[in-house]
matplotlib code that plots the C-alpha trace (Angstrom):
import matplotlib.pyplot as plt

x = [-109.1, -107.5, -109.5, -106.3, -106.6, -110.2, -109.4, -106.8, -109.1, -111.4, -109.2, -109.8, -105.9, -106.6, -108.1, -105.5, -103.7, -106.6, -105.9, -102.4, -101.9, -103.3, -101.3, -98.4, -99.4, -100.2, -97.4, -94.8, -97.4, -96.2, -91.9, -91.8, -93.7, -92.1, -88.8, -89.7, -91.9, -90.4, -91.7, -93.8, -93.0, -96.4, -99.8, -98.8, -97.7, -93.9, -92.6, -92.4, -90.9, -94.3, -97.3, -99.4, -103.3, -103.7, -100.8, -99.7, -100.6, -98.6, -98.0, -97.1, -93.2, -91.6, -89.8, -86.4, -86.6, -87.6, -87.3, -87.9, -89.1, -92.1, -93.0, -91.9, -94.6, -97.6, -97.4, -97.0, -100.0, -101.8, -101.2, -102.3, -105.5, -106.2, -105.2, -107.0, -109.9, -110.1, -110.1, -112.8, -115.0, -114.0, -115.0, -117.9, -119.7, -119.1, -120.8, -123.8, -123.8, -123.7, -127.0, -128.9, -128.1, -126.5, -123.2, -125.6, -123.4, -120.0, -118.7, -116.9, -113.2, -112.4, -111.8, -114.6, -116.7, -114.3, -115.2, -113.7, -114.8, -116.9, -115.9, -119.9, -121.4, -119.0, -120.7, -117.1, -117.3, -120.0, -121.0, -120.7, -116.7, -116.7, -118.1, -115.8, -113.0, -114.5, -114.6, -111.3, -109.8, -112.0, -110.5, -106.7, -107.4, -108.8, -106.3, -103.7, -106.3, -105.9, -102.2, -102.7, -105.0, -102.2, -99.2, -100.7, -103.4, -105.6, -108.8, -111.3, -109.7, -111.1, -114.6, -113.3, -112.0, -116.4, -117.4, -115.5, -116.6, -119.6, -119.8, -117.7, -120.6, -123.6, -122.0, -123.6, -125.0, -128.1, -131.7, -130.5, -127.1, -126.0, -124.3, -127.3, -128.6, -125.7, -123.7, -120.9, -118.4, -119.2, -118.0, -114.9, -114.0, -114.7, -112.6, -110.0, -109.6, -110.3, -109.8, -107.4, -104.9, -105.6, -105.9, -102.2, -101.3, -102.6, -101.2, -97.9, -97.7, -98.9, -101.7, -101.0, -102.3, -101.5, -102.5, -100.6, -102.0, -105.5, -104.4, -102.9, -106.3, -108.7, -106.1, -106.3, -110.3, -110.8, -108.6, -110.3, -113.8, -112.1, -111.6, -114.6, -116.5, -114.6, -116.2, -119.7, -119.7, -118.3, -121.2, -123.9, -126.2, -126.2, -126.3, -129.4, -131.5, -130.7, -131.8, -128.0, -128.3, -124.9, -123.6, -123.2, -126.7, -128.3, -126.2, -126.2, -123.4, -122.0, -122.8, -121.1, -118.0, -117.6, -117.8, -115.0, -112.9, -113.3, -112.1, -109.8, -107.6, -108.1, -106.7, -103.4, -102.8, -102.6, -100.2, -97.8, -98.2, -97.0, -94.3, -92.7, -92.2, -88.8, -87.7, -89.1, -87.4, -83.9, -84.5, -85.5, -82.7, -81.1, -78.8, -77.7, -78.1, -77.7, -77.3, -79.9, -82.1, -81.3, -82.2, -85.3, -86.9, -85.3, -87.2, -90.6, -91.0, -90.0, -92.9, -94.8, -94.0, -95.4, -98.8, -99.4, -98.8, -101.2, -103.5, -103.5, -103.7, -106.5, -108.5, -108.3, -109.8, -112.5, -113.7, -113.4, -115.4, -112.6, -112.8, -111.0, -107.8, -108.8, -109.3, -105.3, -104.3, -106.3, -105.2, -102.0, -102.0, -103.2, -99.7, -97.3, -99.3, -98.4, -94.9, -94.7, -96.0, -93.5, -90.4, -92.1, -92.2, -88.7, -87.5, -88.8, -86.8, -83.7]
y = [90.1, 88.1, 85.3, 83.6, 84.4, 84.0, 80.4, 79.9, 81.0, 78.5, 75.7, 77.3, 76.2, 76.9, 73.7, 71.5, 70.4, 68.8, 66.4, 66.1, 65.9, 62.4, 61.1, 62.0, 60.5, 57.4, 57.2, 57.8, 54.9, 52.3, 52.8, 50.9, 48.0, 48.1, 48.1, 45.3, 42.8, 39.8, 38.0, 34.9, 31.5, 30.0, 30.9, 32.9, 36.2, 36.8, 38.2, 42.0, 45.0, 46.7, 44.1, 44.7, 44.2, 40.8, 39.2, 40.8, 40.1, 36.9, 38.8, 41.8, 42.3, 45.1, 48.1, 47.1, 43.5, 45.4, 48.8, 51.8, 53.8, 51.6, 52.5, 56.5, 55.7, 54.7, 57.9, 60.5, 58.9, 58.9, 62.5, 62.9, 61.3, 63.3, 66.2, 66.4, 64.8, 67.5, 70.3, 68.6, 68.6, 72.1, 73.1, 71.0, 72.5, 76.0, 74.7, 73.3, 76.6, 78.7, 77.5, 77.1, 80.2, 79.1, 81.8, 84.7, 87.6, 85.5, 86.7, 90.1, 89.6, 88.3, 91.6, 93.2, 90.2, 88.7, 85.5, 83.7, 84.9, 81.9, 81.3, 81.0, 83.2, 85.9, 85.7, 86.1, 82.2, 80.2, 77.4, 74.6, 75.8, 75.5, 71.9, 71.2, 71.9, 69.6, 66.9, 67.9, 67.6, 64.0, 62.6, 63.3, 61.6, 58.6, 58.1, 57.8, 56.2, 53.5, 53.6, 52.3, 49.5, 48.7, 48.4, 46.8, 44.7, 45.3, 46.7, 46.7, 50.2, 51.4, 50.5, 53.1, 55.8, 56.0, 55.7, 59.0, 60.6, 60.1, 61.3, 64.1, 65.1, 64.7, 66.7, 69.5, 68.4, 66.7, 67.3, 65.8, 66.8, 65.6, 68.3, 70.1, 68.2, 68.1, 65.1, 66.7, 65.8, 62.7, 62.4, 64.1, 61.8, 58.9, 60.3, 63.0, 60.8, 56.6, 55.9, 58.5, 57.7, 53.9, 53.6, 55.1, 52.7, 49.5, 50.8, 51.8, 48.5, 46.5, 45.4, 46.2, 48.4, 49.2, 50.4, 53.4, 54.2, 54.2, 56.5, 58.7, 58.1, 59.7, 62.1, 63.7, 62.8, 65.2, 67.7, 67.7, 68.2, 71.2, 72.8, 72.2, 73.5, 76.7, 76.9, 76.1, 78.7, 81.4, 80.8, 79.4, 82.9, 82.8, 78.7, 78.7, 81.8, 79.3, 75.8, 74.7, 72.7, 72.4, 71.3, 74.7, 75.6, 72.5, 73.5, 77.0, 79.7, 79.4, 75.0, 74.8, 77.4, 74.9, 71.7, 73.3, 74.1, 70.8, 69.1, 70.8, 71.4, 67.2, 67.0, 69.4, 67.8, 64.6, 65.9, 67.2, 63.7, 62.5, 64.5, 63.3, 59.7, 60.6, 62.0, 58.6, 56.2, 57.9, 58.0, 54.1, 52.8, 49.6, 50.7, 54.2, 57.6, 58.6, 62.2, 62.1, 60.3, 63.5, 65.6, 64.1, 64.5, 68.2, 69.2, 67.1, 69.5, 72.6, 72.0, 71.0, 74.2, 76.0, 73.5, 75.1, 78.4, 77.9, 76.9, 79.9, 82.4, 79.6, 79.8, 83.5, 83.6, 81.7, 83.4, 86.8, 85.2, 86.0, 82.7, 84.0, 83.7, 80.7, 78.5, 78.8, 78.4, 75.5, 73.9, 74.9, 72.7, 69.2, 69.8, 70.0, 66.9, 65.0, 66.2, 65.3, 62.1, 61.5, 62.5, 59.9, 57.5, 57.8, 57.4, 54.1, 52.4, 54.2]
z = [-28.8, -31.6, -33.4, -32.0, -28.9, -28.8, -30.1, -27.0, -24.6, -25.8, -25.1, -21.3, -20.2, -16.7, -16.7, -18.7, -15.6, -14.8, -17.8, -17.8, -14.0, -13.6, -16.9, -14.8, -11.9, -13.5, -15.4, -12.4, -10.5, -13.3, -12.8, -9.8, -11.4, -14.9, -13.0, -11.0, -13.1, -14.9, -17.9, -15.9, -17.2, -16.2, -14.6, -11.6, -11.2, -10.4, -7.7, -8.0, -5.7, -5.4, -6.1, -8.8, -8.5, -10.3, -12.6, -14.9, -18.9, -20.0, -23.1, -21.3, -21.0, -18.8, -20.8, -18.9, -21.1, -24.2, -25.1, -22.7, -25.7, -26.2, -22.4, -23.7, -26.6, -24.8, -22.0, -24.8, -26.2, -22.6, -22.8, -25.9, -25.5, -22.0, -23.5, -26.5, -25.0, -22.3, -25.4, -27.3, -24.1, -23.2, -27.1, -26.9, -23.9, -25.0, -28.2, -25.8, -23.4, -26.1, -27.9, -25.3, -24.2, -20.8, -21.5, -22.3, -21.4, -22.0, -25.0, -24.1, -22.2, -19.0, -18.5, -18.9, -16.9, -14.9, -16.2, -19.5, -22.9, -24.7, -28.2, -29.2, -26.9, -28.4, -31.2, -33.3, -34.3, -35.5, -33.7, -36.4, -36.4, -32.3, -32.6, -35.3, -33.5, -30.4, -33.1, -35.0, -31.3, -30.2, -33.2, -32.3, -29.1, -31.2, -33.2, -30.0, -28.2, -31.4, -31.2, -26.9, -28.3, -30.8, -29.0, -25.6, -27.8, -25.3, -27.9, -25.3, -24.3, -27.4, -25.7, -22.5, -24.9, -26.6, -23.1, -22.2, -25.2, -24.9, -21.3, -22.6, -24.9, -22.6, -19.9, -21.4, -24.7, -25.6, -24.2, -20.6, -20.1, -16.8, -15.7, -15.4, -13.2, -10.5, -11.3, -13.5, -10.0, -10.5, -13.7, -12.9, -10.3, -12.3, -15.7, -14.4, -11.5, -11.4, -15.4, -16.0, -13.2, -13.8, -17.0, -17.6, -15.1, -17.0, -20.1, -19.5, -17.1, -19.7, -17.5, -13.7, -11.2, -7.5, -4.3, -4.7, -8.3, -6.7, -4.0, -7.0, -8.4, -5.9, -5.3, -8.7, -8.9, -5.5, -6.9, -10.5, -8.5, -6.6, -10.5, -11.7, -8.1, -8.1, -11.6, -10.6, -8.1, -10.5, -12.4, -9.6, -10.4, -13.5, -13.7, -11.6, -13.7, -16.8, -14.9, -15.1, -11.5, -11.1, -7.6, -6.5, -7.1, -4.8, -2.1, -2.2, -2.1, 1.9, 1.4, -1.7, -0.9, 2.5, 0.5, -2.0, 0.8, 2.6, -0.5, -1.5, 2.2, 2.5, -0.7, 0.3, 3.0, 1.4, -0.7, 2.0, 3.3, -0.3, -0.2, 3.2, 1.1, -0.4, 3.2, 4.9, 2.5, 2.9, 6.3, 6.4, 3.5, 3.9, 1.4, 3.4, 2.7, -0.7, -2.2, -4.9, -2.4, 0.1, -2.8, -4.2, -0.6, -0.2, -3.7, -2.8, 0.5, -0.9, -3.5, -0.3, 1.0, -2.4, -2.1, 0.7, 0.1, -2.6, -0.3, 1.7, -1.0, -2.5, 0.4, 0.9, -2.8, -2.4, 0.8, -0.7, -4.2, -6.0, -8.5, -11.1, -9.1, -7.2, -10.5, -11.4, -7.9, -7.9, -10.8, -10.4, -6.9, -8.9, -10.8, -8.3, -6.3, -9.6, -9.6, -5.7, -6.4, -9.5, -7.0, -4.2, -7.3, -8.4, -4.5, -4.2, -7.4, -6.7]

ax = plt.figure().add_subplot(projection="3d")
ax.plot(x, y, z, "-o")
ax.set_aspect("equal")
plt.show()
């Protein structure tokens, strides 16, 4: 393998989606609000076509009534920041697995191991280069993280973005990591899922959420634990000979594989729900029937249909143990659940 290569691998882009996914979703949660939301006058919030939670900032003034590229501006730099966050933490914890010794036997091919090369375990990079990448890739997501704080003025978000570094960190890193002791879902949920989802929300909204932004919100959390468990239980033998107590490893093989499945199938079926939203709306218009409404909710099932094909061949990998094509199918379901929610999005402000 290439240093390059080894390099990509370290970026582990299996589990990207699991940072971009909920930018998208909480992006496509702010157009019907930022469509909808006038400039108040006084005090109380203005009527609106979906109702924000809470009023919206007095200083906050919907992209229609300004410029849409300001609302373009702050989701790029929501990705950025969940992107580039996601990197650092991936670089960091094979920085923190590698020197304690947790990816002992990780550093030929996926190949040879059927599990992802680590950069440090390898033994081809040394680790102050991995961590320096972690913190080359932190600071990108700082400095867009700044650019948020700037344009919305809201500079307590700068507070959120060390708090997510810092849990970044100690998910594996430091002398208690908490992801070795079981609560690394947790964290998930609360970052992939809650302030991800929400906090591209309140930005792009200039300080709104919803009802449906939350439901995109657990949505994306559940999914994001569903990547990280099919991880665990790759690595649940080998996690539990080094005192990694992941999830996987209190509940045991059959417990955990159950619990993965559980989540995950709730989770898809959700999403096929999501996707009858276009269908429903056209159905339901007070307007009539219109053909980009007929062929938003054409597209949404089809990529219903693909969810749950992915399912099936998900579930099939997962009981045979096959993880290494479970994690992409997996991942690969948390993006089209964004994209179904975008198309369910668009349908309501058309």
């Amino acid at each position: 393998m290439s240093n390059m290569s080894l390099w990509i691998s370290g970026l582990r882009p299996k589990t990207l989606p699991a940072s971009i996914a909920p930018v998208i979703v909480g992006v496509s949660a702010a157009l019907p609000i930022v469509t909808a939301i006038k400039a108040p006058t006084d005090a109380s919030c203005a009527p609106v076509q979906r109702q924000p939670v809470g009023c919206v900032a007095p200083s906050a003034v919907a992209p229609q009534e300004t410029d849409w590229p300001i609302f373009a501006l702050l989701s790029v730099l929501c990705v950025l920041v969940a992107l580039f966050l996601q990197i650092a933490v991936n670089f960091a914890n094979d920085y923190s697995d590698g020197i304690r010794g947790t990816d002992e036997g990780r550093g030929a091919v996926e190949k040879q191991t059927s599990k992802p090369q680590r950069i440090t375990a390898s033994g081809l990079v040394e680790p102050g280069k991995v961590l320096f990448a972690a913190a080359i890739s932190a600071g990108i997501a700082c400095v867009a993280g700044l650019g948020i704080a700037a344009i919305t003025g809201h500079w307590w978000l700068i507070g959120l973005g060390a708090l997510c570094l810092i849990a970044g960190w100690f998910y594996t890193g430091g002398k208690h990591p908490y992801g070795y002791a079981g609560f690394g879902e947790l964290a998930v949920f609360v970052f992939f899922g809650l302030v991800a989802v929400l906090g591209t929300q309140f930005v792009t909204t200039l300080g709104a959420i919803d009802l449906w932004g939350v439901i995109g919100a657990m949505l994306c959390g559940f999914y994001s634990c569903a990547v990280l468990m099919v991880n665990n239980l790759r690595d649940v033998d080998e996690d539990k000979v080094n005192g990694k107590i992941t999830l996987g490893v209190r509940l045991g093989k059959n417990s955990a594989r159950i619990v993965l499945l559980v989540t995950y199938l709730v989770c898809v079926v959700a999403t096929v729900v999501v996707a009858f939203g276009p269908l429903w709306r056209v159905l339901h218009s007070v307007t009539g029937i219109d053909i980009i409404g007929i062929g938003l909710a054409v597209i949404a099932l089809l990529l219903a249909a693909v969810v749950i094909r992915l399912a099936v061949v998900f579930t099939a990998a997962v009981q045979a143990g096959n993880f290494v094509k479970a994690l992409p199918m997996c991942s690969m379901t948390l993006l089209l659940f964004a994209v179904i929610f975008v198309f369910g999005e668009i349908a309501i402000i058309l």
